[in-house]
N, C-alpha and C positions, 0 to 999 in steps of 0.2 A: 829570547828563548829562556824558561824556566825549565828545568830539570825537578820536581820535585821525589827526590828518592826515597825517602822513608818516612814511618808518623804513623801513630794509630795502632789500632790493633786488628781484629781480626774484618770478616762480613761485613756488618754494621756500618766500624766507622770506616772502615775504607768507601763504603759507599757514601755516606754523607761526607767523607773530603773530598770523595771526587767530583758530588753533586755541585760542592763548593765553589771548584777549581772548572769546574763546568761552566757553573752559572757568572762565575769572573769573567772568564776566556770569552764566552760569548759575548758579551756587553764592551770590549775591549775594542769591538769592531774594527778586527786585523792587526790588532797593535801589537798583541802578543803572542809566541805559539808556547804550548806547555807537552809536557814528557809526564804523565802519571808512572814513573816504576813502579809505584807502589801497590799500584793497581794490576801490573802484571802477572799474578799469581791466582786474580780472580776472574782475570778477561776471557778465560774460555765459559764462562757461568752463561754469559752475557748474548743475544743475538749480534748486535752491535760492535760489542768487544773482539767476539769471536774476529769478524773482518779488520779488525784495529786492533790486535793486539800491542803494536806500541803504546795505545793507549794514548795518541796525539789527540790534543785540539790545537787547532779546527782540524776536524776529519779529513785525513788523505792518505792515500799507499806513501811512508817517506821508509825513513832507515828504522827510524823506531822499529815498525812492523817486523823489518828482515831480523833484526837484533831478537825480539819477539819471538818470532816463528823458533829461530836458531838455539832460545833457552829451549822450548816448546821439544825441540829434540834429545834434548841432555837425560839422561837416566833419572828414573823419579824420584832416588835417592839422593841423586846431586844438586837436583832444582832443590826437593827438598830443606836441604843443609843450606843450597844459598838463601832460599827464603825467607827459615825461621832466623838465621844468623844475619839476615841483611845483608852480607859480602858483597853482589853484585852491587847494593845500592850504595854503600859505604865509599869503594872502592870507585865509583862516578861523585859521588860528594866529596871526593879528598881533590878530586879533579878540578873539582871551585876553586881550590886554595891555590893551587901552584899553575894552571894552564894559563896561557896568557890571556887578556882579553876578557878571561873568567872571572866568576866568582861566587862568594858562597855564604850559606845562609845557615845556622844552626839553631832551633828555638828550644831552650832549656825547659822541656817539658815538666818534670819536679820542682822547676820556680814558677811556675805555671804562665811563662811567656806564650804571647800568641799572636798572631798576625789577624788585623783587620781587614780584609781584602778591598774595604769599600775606601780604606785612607789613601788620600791622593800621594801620600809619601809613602806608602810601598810601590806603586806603579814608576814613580820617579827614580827610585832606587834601583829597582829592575832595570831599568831601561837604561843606565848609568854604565854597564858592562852588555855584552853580546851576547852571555851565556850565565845564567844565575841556577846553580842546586841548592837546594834544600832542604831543610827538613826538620819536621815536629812536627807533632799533633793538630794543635790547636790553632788552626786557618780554617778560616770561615767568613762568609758573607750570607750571612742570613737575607738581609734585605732580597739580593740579587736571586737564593733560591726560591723565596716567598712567591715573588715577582713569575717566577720560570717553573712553576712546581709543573705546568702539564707537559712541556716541552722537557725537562728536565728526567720526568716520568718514562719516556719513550728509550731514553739512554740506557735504560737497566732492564729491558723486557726480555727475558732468557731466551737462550738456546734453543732450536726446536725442540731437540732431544731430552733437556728436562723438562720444558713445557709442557712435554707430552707424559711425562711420568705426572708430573702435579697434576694435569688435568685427571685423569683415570681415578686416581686417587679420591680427587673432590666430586668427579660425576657419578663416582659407584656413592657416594655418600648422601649426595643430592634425589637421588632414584628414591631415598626413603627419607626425607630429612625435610622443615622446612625451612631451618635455621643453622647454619655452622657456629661454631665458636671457637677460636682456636685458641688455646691456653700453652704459654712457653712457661716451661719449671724455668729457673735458673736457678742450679744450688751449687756446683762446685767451686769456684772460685770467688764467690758471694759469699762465704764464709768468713772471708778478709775485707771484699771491701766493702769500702762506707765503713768500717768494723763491723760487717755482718751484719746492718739497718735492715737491707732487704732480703736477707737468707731466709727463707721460709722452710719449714719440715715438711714433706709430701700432706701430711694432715690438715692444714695448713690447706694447701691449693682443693684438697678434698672439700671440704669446710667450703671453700668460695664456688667451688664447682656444684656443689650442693643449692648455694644460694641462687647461684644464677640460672640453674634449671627453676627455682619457685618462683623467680622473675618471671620466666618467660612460661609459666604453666599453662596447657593449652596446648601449644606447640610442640612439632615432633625434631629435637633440640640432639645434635650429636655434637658433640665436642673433641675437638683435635686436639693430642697431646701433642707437643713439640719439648723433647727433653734431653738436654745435655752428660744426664747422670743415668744409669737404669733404673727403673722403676719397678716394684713388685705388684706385677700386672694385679696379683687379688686382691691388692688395696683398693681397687677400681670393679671390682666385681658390682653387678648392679647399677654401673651406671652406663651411660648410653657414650662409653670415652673410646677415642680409636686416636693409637699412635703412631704419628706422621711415619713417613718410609724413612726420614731423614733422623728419627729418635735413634737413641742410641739402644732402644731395648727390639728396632726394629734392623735395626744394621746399616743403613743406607747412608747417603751424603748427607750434611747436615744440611745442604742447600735445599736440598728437597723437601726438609721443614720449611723453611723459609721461606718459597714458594706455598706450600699449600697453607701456611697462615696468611699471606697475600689475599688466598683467596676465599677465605672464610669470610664470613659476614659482619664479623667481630672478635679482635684481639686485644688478650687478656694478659697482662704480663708484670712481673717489677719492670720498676725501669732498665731499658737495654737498650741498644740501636740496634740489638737482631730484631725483636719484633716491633720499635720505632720504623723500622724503614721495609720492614714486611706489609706495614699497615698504609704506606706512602706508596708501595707500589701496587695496592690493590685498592687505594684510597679505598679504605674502609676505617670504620671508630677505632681509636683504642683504649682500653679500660685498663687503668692503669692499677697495681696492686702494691701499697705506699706504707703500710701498716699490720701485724700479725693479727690485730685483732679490727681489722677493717672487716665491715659489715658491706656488704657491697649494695647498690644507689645508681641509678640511672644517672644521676646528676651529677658521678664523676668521670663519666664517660670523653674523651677527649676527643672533639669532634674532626679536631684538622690534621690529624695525625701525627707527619713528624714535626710539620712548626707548631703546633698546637704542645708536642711534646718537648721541645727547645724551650718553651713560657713554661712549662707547668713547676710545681717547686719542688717536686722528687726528680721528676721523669730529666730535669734539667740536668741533674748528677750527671746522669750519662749523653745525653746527646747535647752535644755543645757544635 
């Protein structure tokens, strides 16, 4: 049994660790069962999750779920505070160290330690104790996601309840449209990092949004904003832009971006794992945006979306 308790940061890579941890578990053929905690703060997004909120593989009603459900009750202030502080997961990873029989895994994320999922000497290691927690970021099995991407795809297909909000959203835009494009700003904490490589000024995505409608001239071309900071809607006067429900100049969950970039026809973005792995669950292109004075080109269009975005040599920054 792995316990894996914490790692990562938000949407994104939680979804690409667990695609990770997924695509291990499976190939393991019974050998292993795993405990995503990490994952439990997004498991209601999920159809899937919704029914597994332990967040086990292989999938079955165990304790996890009960444990699940039982946070699922706590005051939203309280999940809260355990979530963003990690408490609950801490407090199961100090259980490595001292419970008997256990044991425990830490990867120094700032020394940039990482586990190869496909090395026969992590699976030897696991298996060396009855009960292994975890935790860091950077775990990964590329190979085994590559392998599993449509199988893999099925694991992450929401909720009905937001499905049906993305949907409405995308079909009132389709009634007039022949082409979506969804474009994620990312500018507030892109400020720092890379030191601010790919922080862009709203003028900046204007400028690309501009280019990419004489791309496709002709066609009747709407484009979705997906944005983390507010936007000064007149900056966008005249052009044919509509802000996901999930923007923040729109009010809604950010998941609900997320979803309706899924299902755009084409996404536009810096490198992120929000719209790497928006673009994975709608296997649609992603156009990646690597340069302030990038001239946008059909030809950097990245066709396989998020392994396509794991090879690329910006978009690689973030999804690892």
């Amino acid at each position: 049994m792995i316990i894996y308790t914490h790692g990562g940061g938000r949407l994104g890579n939680q979804v690409i660790r667990h695609a990770h941890w997924l695509a291990w578990t499976r190939a393991q053929e019974g050998r292993v069962n795993l405990v995503n905690l990490a994952f439990w703060p997004f498991a209601n997004f999920f159809d899937c999750w919704q029914q597994h909120p332990g967040c086990g593989i292989p999938l079955r009603p165990d304790r996890a779920d009960r444990l699940a459900r039982v946070r699922d009750k706590l005051p939203e202030g309280l999940r809260r505070w355990g979530d963003q502080g990690h408490h609950l997961a801490r407090a199961v990873h100090a259980l490595g160290r001292c419970w008997p029989g256990w044991q425990a895994m830490a990867l120094d994320d700032l020394k940039g330690e990482g586990i190869d999922l496909n090395e026969p000497a992590f699976l030897s290691r696991v298996a060396a104790c009855r009960v292994t927690t975890l935790s860091g970021w950077k775990i990964a099995s590329w190979r085994l996601v590559t392998e599993q991407q449509a199988e893999l795809r099925q694991f992450f297909q929401p909720a009905p309840e937001w499905s049906r909000r993305a949907q409405e959203f995308i079909s009132n835009l389709r009634q007039h449209h022949d082409l979506l494009i969804g474009v994620f700003i990312r500018q507030s904490d892109y400020r720092e990092w890379e030191e601010g490589r790919f922080y862009f000024s709203t003028a900046h995505y204007l400028v690309w949004i501009r280019q990419l409608l004489d791309l496709h001239s002709g066609r009747r071309v709407a484009v979705v904003i997906a944005s983390e900071v507010r936007q000064d809607p007149a900056l966008f006067a005249g052009l044919p832009c509509h802000f996901a429900t999930g923007a923040v100049n729109v009010g809604g969950h950010s998941f609900e971006s997320w979803l309706q970039l899924s299902r755009c026809d084409l996404v536009v973005s810096p490198p992120s794992t929000f719209s790497a792995t928006a673009a994975f669950l709608g296997e649609v292109p992603l156009w990646p945006l690597a340069a302030a004075g990038q001239v946008m080109d059909f030809n950097q269009i990245i066709p396989d979306h998020l392994i396509g975005a794991a090879r690329h040599p910006a978009f690689s920054l973030s999804v690892k």
